[in-house]
C-alpha positions in Angstrom: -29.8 -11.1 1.2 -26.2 -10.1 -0.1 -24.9 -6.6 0.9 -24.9 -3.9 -1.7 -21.5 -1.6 -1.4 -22.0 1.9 -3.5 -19.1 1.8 -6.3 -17.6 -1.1 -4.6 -15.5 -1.7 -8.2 -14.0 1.8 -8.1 -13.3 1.8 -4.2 -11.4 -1.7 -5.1 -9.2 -0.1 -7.6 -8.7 3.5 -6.0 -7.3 1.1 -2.9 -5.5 -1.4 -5.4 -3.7 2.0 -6.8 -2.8 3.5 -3.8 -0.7 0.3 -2.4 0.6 -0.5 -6.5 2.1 3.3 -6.4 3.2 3.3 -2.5 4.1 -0.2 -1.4 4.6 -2.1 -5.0 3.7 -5.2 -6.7 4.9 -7.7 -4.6 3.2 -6.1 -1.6 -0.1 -5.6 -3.2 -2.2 -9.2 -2.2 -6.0 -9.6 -2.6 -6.5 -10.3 0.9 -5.0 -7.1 1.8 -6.6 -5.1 -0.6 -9.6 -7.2 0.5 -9.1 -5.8 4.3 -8.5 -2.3 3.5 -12.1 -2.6 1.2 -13.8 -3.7 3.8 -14.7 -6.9 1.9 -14.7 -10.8 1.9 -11.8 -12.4 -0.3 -14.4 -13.7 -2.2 -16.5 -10.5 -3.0 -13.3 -9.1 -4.2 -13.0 -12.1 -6.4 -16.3 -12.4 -7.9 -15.1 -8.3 -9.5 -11.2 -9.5 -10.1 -10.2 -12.8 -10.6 -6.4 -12.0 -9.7 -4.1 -9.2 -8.7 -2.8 -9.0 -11.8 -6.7 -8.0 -13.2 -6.4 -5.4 -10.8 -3.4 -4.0 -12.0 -4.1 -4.0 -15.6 -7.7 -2.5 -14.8 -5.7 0.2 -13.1 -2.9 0.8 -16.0 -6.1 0.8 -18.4 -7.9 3.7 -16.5 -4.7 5.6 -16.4 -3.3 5.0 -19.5 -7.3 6.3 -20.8 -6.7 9.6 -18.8 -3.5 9.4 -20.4 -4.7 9.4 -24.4 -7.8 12.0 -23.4 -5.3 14.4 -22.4 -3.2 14.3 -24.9 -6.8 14.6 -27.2 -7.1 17.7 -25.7 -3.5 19.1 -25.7 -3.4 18.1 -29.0 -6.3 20.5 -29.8 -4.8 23.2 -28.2 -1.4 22.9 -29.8 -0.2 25.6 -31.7 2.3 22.9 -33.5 2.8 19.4 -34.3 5.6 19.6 -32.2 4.3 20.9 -29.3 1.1 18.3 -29.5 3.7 15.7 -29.5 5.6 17.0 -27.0 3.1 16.6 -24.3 2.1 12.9 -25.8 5.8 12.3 -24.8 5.8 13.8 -21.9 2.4 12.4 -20.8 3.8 8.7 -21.9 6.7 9.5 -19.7 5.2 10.7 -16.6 2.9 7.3 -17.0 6.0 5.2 -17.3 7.7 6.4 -14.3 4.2 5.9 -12.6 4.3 2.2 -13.3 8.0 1.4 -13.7 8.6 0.2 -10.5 5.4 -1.9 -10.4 6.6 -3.5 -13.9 10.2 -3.7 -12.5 8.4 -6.7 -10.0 6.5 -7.9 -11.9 7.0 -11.3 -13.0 4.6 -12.3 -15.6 4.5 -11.6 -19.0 5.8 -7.3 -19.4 3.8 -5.7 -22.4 6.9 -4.4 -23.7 7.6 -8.6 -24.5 4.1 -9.0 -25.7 3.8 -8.2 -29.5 0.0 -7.9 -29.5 -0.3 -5.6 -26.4 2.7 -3.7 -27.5 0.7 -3.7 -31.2 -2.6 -2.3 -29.2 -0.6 0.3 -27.6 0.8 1.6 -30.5 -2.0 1.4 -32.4 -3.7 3.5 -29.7 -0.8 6.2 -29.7 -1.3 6.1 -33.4 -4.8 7.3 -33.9 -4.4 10.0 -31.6 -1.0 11.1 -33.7 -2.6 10.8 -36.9 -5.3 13.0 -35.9 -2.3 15.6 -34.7 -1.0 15.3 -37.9 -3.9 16.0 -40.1 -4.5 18.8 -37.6 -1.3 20.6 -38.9 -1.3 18.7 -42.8 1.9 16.8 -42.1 0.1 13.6 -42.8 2.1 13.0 -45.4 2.7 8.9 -45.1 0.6 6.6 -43.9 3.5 5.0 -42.2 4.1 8.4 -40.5 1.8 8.4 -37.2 2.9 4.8 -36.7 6.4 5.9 -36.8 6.6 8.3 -34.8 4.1 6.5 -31.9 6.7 3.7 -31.8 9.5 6.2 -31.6 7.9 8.5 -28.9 6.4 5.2 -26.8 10.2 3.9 -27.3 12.3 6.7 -26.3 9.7 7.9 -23.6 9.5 4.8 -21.3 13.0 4.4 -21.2 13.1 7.4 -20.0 15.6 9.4 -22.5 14.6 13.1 -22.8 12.3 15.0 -25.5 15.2 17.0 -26.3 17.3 13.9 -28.0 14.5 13.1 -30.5 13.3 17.4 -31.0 15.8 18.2 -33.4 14.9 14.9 -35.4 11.1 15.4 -35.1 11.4 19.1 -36.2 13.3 17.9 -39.5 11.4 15.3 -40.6 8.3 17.5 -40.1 8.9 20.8 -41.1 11.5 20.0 -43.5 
């Protein structure tokens, strides 16, 4: 009879996102993560087929915590600005996060993917569009699309809020 391991799936990627973050892409290997889980090769591919599964489960848990935060923030804001604000910094502090991971990677980026980079937005956009009905500044449909591609843009390239804050304030409380 097989062995049952308690939350083997999560113990997998809390490993999986320890070596990512400390010892990069390149370094991270199923058998190693396989060894440090305590697990055959093969268990570890019967939950991820490749390393690259693994790191896009990771990205996907983190870039969740990422868009619940900024739910809540955004709930809390006293302004548009301010809500938007912390979705760029929260996109920011992800980016660095991953950045050097994506920096080895050699496989196809998501910023070179149209339909990921589509998803993304379109993720960054409901939860702007909700920030702007909060305040009534909803005032183009186009708008929460804009400004997600702007704030996704000039956050993971890592230029600072304060280029785009002047510009942001105008166009919204103009």
């Amino acid at each position: 009879m097989p062995k049952i391991i308690d939350n083997l799936r999560d113990n997998i990627l809390k490993v999986s996102k320890q070596m990512l973050l400390n010892e990069g892409y390149i370094a991270l290997t199923m058998r190693k993560i396989s060894c440090e889980c305590h697990v055959a090769l093969g268990t570890l591919y019967n939950y991820f087929p490749s390393k690259d599964m693994i790191v896009a489960a990771i990205m996907l848990e983190d870039w969740k915590k990422v868009t619940e935060e900024f739910e809540k923030a955004s709930i809390e804001a006293s302004s548009a600005i301010e809500g938007i604000k912390t979705l760029y910094t929260a996109i920011e502090e992800f980016s660095n996060r991953y950045s050097p991971a994506w920096s080895e990677y050699k496989g196809d980026p998501v910023s070179q993917s149209p339909d990921k980079h589509q998803m993304l937005i379109f993720s960054i956009s409901g939860k702007m569009s909700n920030l702007l009905n909060r305040f009534n500044l909803n005032y183009d449909p186009y708008l929460s699309e804009f400004l997600s591609e702007t704030i996704l843009r000039h956050a993971s390239y890592g230029q600072k809020y304060e280029k785009i804050e002047i510009i942001l304030n105008k166009l919204l409380l103009a």
